[in-house]
PyMOL Python script that loads the backbone (N, CA, C, O; Angstrom):
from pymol import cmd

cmd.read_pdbstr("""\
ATOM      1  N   UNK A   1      -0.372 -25.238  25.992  1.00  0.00           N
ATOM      2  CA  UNK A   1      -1.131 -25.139  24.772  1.00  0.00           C
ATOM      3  C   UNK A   1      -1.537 -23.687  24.507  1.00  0.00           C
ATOM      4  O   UNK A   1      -1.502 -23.027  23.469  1.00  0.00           O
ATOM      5  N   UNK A   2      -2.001 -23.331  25.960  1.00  0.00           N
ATOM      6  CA  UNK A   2      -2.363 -21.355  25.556  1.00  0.00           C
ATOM      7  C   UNK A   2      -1.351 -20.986  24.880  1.00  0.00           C
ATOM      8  O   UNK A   2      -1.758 -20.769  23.739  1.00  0.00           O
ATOM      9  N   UNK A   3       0.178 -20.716  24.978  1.00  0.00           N
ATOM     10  CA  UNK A   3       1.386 -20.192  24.945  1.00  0.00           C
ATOM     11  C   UNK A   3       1.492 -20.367  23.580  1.00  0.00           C
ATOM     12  O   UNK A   3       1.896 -19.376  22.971  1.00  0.00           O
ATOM     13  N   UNK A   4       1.197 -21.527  22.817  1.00  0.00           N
ATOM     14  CA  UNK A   4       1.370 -22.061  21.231  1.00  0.00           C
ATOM     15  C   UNK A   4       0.439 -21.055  20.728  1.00  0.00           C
ATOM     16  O   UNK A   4       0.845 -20.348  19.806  1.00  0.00           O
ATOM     17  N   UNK A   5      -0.996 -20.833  21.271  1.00  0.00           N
ATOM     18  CA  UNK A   5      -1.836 -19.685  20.089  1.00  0.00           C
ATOM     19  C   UNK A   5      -1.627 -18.126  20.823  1.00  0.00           C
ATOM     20  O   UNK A   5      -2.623 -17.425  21.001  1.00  0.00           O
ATOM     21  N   UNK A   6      -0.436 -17.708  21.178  1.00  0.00           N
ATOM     22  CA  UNK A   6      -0.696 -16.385  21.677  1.00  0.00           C
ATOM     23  C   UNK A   6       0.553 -15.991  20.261  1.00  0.00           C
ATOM     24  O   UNK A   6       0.710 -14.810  19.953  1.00  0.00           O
ATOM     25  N   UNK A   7       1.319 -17.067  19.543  1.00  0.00           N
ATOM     26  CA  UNK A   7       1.960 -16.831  18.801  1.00  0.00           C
ATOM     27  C   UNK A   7       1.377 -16.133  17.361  1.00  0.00           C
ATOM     28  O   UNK A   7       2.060 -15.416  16.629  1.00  0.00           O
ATOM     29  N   UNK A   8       0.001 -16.496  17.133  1.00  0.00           N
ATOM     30  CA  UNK A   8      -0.536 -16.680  16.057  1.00  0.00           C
ATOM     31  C   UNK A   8      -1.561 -14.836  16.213  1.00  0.00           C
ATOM     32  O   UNK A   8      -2.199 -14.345  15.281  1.00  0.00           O
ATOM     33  N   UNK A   9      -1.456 -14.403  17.174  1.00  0.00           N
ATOM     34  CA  UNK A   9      -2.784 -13.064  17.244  1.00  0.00           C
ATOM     35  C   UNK A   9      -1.822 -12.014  16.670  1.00  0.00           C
ATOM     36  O   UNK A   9      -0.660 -11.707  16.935  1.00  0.00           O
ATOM     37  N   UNK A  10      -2.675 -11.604  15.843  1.00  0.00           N
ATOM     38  CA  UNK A  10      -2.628 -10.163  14.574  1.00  0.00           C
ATOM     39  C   UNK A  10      -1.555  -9.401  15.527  1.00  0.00           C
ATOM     40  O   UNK A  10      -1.453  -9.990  16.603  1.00  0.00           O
ATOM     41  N   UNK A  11      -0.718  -8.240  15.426  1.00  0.00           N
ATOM     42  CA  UNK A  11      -0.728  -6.803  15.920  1.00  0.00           C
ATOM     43  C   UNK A  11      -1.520  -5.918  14.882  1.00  0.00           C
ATOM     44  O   UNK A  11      -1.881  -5.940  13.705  1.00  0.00           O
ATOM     45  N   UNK A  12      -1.568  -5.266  15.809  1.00  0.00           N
ATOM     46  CA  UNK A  12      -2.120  -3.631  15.221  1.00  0.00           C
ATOM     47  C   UNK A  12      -2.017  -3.011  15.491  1.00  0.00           C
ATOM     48  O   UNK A  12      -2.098  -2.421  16.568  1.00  0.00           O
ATOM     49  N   UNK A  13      -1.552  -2.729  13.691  1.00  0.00           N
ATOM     50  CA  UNK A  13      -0.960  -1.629  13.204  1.00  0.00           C
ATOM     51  C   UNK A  13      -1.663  -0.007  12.813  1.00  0.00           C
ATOM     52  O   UNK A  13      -2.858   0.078  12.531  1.00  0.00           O
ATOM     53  N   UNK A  14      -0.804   1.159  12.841  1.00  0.00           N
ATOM     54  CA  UNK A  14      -1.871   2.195  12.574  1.00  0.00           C
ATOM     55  C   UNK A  14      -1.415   2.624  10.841  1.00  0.00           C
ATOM     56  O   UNK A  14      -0.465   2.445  10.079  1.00  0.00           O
ATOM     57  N   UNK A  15      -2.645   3.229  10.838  1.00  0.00           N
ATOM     58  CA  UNK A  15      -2.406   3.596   9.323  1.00  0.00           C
ATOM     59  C   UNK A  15      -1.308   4.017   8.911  1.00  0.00           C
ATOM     60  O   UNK A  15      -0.941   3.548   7.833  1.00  0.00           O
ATOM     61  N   UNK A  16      -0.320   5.119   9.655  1.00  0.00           N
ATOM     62  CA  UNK A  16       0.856   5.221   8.890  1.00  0.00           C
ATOM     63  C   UNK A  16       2.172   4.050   9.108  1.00  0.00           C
ATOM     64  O   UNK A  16       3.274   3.804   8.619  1.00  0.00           O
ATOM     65  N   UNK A  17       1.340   3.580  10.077  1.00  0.00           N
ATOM     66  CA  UNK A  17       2.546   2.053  10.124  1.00  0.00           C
ATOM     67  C   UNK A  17       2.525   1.571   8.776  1.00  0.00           C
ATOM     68  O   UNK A  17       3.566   1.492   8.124  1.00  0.00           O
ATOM     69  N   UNK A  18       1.326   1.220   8.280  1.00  0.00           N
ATOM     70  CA  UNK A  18       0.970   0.382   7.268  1.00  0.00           C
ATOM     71  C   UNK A  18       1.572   1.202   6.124  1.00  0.00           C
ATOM     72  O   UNK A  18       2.163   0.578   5.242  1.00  0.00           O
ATOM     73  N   UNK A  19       1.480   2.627   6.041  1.00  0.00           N
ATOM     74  CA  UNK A  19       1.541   3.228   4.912  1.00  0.00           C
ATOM     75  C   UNK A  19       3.466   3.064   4.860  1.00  0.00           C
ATOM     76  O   UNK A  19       4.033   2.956   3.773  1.00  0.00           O
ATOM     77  N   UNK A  20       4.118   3.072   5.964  1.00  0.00           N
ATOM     78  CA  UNK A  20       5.672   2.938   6.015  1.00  0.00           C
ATOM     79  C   UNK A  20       5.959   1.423   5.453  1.00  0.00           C
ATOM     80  O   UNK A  20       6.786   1.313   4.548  1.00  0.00           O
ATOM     81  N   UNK A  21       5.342   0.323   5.929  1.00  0.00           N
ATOM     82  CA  UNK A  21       5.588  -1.041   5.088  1.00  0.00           C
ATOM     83  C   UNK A  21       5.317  -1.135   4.094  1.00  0.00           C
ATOM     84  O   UNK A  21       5.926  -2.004   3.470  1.00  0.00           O
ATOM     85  N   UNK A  22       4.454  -0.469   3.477  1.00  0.00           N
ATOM     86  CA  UNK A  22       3.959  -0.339   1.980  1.00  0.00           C
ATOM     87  C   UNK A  22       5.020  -0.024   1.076  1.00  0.00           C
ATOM     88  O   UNK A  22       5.698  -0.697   0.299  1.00  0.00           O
ATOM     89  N   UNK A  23       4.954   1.825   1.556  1.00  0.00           N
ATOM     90  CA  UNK A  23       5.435   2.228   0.187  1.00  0.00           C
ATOM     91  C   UNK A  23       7.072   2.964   0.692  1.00  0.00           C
ATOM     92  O   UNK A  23       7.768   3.735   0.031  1.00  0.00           O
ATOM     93  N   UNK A  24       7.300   2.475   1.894  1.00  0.00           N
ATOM     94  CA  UNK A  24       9.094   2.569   2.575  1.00  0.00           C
ATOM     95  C   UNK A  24       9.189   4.141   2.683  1.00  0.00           C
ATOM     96  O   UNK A  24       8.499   5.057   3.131  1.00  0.00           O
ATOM     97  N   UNK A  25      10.315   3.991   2.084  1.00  0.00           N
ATOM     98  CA  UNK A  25      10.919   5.864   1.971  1.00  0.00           C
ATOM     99  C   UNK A  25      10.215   6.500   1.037  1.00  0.00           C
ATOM    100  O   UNK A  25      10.269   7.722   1.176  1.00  0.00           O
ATOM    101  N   UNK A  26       9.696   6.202   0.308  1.00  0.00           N
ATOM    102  CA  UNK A  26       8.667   6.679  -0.880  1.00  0.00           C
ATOM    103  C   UNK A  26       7.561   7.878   0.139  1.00  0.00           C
ATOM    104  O   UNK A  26       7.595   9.106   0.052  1.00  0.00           O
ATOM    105  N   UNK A  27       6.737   7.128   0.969  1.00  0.00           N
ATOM    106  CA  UNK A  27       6.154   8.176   1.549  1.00  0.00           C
ATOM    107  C   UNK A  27       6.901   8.705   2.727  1.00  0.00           C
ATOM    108  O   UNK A  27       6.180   8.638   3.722  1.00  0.00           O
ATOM    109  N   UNK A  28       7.658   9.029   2.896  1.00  0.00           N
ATOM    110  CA  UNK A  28       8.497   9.829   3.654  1.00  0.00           C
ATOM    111  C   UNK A  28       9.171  10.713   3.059  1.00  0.00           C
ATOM    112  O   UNK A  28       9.406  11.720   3.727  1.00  0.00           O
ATOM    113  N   UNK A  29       9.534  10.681   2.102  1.00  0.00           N
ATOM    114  CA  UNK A  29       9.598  11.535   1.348  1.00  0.00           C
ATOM    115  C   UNK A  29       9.160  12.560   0.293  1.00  0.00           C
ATOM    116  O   UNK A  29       9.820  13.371  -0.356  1.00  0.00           O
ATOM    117  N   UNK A  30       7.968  12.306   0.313  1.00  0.00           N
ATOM    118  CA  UNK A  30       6.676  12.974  -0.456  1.00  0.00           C
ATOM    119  C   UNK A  30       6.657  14.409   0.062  1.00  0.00           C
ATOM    120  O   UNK A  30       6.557  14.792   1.227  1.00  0.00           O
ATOM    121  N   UNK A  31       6.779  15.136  -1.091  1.00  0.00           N
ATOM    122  CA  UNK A  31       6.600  16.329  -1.036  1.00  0.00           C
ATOM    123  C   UNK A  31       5.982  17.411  -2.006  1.00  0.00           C
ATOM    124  O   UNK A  31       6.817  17.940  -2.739  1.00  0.00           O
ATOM    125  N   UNK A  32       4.550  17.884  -2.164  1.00  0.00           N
ATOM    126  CA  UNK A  32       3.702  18.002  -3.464  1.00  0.00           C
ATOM    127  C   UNK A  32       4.823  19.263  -4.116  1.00  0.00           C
ATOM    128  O   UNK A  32       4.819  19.300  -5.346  1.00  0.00           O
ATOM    129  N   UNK A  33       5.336  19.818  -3.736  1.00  0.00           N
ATOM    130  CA  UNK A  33       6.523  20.515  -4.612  1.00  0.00           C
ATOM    131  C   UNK A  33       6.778  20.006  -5.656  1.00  0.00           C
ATOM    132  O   UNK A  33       6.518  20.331  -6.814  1.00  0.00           O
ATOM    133  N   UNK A  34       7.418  19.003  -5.128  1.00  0.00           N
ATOM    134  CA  UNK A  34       8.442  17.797  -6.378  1.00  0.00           C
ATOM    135  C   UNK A  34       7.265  16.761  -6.918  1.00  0.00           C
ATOM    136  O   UNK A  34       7.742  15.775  -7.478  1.00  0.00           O
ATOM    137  N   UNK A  35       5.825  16.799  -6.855  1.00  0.00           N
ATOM    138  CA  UNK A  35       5.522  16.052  -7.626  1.00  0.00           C
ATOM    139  C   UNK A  35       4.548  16.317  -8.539  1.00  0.00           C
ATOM    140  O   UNK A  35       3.720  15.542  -9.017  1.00  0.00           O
ATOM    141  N   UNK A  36       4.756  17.759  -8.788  1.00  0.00           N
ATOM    142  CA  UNK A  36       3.974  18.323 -10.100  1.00  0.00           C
ATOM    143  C   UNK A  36       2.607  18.620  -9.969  1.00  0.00           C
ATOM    144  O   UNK A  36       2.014  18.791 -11.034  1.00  0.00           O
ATOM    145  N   UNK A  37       1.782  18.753  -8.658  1.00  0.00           N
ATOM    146  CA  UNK A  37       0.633  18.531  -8.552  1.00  0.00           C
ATOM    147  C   UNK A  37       0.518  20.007  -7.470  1.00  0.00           C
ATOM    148  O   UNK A  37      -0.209  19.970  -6.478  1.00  0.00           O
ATOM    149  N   UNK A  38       1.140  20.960  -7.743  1.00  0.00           N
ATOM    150  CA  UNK A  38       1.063  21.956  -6.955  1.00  0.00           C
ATOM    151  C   UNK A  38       0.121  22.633  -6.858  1.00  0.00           C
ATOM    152  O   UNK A  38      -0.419  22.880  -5.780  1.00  0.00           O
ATOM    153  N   UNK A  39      -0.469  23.304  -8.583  1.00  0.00           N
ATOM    154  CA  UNK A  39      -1.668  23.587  -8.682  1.00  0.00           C
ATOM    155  C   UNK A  39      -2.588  22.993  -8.733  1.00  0.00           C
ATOM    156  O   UNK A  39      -3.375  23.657  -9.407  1.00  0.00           O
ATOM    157  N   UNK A  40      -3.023  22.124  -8.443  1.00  0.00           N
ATOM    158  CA  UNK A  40      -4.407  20.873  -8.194  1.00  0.00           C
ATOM    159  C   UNK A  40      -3.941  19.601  -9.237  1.00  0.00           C
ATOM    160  O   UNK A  40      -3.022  18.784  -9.187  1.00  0.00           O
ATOM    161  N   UNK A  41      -4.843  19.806 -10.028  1.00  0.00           N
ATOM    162  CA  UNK A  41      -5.198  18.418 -11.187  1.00  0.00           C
ATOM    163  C   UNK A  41      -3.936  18.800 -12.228  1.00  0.00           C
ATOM    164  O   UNK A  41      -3.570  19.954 -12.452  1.00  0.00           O
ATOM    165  N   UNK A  42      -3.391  17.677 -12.774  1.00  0.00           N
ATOM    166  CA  UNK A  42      -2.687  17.632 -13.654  1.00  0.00           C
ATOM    167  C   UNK A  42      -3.733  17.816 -14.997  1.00  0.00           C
ATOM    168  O   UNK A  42      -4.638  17.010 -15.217  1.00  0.00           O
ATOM    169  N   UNK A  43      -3.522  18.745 -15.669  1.00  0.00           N
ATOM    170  CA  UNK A  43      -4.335  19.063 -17.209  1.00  0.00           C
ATOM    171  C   UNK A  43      -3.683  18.126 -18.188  1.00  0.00           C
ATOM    172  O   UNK A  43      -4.567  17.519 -18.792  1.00  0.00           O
ATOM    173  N   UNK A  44      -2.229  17.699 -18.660  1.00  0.00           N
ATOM    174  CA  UNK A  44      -1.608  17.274 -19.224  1.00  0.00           C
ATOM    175  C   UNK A  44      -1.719  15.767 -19.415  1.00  0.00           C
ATOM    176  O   UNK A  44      -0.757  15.002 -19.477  1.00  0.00           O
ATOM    177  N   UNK A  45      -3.138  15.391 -19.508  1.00  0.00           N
ATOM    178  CA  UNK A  45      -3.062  14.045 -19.916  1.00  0.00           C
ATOM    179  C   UNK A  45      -3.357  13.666 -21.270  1.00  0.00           C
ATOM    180  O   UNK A  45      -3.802  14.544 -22.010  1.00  0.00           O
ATOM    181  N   UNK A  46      -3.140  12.214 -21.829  1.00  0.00           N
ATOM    182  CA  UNK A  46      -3.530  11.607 -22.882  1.00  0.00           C
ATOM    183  C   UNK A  46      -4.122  10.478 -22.948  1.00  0.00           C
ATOM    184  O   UNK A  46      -4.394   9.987 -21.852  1.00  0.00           O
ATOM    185  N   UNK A  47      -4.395   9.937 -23.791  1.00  0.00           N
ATOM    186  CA  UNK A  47      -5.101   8.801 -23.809  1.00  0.00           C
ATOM    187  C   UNK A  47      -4.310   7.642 -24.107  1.00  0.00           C
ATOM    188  O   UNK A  47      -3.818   7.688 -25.234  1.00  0.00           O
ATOM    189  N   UNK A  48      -3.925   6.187 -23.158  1.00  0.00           N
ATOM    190  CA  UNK A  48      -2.807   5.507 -23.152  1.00  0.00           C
ATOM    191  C   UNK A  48      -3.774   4.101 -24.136  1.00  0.00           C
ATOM    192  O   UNK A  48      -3.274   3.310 -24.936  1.00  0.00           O
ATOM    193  N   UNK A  49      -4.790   4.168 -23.840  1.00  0.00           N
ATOM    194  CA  UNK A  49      -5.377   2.930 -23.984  1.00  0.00           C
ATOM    195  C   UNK A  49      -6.176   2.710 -25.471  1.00  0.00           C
ATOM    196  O   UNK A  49      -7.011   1.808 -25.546  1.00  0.00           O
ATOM    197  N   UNK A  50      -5.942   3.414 -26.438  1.00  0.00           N
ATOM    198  CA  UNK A  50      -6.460   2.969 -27.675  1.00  0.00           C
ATOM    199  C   UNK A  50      -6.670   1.604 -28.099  1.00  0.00           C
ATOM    200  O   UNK A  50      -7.731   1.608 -28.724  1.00  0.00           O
ATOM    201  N   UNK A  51      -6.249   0.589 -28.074  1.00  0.00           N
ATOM    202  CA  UNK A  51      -6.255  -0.512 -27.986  1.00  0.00           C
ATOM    203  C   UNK A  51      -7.454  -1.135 -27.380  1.00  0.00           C
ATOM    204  O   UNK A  51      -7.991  -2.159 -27.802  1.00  0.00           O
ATOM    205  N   UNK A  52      -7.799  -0.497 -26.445  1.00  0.00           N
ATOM    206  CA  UNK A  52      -9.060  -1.118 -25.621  1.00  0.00           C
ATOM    207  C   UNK A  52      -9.818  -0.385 -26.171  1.00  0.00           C
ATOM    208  O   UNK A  52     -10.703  -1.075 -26.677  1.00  0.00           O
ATOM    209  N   UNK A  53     -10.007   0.886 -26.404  1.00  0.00           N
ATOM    210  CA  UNK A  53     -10.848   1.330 -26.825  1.00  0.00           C
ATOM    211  C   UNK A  53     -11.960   0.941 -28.019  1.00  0.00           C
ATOM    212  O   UNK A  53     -13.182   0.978 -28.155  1.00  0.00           O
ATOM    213  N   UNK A  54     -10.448   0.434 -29.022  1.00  0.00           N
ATOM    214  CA  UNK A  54     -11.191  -0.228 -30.270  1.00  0.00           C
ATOM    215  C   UNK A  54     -11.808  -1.076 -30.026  1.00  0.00           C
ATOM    216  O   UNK A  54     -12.960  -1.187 -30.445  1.00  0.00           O
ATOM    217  N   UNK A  55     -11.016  -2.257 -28.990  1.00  0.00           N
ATOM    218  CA  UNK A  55     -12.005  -4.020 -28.732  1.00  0.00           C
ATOM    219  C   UNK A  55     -13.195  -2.818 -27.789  1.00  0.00           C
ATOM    220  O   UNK A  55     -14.270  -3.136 -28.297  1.00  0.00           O
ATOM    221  N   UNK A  56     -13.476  -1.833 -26.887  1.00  0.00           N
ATOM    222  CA  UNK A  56     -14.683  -1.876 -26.210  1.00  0.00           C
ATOM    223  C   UNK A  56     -15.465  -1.652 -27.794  1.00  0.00           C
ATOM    224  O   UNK A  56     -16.234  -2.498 -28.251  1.00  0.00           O
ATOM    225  N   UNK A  57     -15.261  -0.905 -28.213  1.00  0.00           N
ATOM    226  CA  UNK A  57     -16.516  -0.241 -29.352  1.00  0.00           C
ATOM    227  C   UNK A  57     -16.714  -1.350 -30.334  1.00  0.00           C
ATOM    228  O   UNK A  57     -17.664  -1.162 -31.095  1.00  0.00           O
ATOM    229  N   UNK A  58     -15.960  -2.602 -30.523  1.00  0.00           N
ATOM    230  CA  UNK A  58     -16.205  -4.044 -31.789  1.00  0.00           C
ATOM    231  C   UNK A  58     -17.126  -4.220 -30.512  1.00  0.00           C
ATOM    232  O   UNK A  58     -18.250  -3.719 -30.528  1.00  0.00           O
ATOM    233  N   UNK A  59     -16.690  -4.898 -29.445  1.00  0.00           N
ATOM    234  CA  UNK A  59     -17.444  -5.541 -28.800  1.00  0.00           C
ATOM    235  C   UNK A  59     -19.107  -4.999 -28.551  1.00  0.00           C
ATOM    236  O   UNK A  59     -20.015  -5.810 -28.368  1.00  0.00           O
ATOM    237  N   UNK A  60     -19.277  -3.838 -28.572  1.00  0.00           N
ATOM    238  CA  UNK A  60     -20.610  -2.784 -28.806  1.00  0.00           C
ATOM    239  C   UNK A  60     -21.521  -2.754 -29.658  1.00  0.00           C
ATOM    240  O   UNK A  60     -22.718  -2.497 -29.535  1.00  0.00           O
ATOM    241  N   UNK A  61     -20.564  -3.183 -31.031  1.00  0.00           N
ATOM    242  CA  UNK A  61     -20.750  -3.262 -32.226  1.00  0.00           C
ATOM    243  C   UNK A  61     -21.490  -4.837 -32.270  1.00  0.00           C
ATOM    244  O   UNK A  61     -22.622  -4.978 -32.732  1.00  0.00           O
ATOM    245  N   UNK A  62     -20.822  -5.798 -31.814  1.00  0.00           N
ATOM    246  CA  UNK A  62     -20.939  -7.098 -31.863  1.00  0.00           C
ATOM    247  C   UNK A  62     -22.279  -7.567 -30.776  1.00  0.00           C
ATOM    248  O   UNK A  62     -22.849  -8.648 -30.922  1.00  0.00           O
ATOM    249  N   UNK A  63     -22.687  -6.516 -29.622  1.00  0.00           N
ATOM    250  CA  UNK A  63     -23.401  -6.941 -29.227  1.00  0.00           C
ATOM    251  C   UNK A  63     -25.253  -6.514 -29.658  1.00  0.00           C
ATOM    252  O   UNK A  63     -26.324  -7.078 -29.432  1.00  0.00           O
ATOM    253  N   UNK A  64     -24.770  -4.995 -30.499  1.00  0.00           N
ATOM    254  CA  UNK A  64     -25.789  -4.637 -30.987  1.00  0.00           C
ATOM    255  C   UNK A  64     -26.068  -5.940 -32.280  1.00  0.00           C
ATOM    256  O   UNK A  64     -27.207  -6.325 -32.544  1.00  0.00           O
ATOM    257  N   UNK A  65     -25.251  -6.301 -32.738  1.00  0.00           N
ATOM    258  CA  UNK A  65     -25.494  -7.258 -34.018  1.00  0.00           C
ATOM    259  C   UNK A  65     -26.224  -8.720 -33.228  1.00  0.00           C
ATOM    260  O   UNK A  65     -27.142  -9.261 -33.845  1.00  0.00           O
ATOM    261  N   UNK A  66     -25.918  -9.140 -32.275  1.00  0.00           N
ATOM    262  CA  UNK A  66     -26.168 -10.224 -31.763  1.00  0.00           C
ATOM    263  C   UNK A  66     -27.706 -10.121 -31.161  1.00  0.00           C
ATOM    264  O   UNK A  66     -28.444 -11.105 -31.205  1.00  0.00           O
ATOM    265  N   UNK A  67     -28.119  -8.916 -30.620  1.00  0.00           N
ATOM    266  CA  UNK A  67     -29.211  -8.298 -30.111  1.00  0.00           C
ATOM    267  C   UNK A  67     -30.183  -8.317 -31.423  1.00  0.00           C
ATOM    268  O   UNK A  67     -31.264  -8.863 -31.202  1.00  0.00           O
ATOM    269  N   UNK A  68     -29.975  -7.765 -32.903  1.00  0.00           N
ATOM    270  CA  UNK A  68     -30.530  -7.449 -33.511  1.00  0.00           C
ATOM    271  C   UNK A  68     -31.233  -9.113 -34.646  1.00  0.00           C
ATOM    272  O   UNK A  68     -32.273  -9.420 -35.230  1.00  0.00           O
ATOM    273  N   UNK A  69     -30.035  -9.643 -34.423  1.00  0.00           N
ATOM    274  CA  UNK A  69     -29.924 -10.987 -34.919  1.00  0.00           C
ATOM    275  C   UNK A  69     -31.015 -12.263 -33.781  1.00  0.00           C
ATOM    276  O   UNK A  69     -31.750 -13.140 -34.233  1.00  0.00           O
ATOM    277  N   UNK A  70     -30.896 -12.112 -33.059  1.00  0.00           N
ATOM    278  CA  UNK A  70     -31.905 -12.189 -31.416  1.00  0.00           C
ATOM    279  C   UNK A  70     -33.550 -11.877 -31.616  1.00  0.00           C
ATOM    280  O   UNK A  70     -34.377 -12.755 -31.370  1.00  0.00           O
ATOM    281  N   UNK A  71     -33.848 -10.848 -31.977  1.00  0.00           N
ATOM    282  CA  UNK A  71     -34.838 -10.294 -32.204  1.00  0.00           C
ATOM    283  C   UNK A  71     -35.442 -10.751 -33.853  1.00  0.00           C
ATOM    284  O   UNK A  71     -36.512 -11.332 -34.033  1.00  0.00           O
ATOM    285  N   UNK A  72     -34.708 -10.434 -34.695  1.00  0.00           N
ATOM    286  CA  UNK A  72     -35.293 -10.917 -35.988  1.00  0.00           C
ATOM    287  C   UNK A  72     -35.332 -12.959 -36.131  1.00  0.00           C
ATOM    288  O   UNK A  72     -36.196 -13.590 -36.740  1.00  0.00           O
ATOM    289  N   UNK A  73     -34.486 -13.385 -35.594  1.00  0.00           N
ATOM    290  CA  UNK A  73     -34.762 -14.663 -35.871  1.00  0.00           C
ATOM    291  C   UNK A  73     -34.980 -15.876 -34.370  1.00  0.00           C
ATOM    292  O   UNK A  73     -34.917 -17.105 -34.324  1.00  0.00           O
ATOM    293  N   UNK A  74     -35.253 -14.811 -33.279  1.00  0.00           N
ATOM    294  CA  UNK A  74     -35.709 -15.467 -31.852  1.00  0.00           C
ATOM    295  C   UNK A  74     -36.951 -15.974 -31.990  1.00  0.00           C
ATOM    296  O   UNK A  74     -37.504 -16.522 -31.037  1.00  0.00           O
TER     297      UNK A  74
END
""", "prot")
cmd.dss("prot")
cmd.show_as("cartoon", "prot")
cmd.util.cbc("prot")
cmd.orient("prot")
């Protein structure tokens, strides 16, 4: 019966074990040369998410109205 649960205990693993099952040859091959990040922070961003942006600010909109609507007829 011991022999049946010695099947079942974890190994452990070290962090770059884990980081090799993860992300494979990907991090083995990492090299900040080739990935644009030589001089620190990438400056070159934009904004992907307009879409959310609009529903966060209705929803802002909608909660100040609900708040205000709350108060005058609570």
């Amino acid at each position: 019966m011991a022999d049946a649960d010695d099947q079942f205990k974890k190994v452990k693993t070290s962090g770059n074990d884990k980081k090799k099952e993860k992300y494979g040859d990907d991090a083995n091959n990492f090299n900040v040369k080739n990935s644009g990040i030589e001089n620190g922070i990438v400056r070159s961003r934009k904004m992907t998410d307009v879409l959310m942006l609009i529903l966060f600010f209705a929803f802002i909109v909608a909660m100040g109205f609900c708040t205000s609507y709350g108060f005058k007829n609570g």
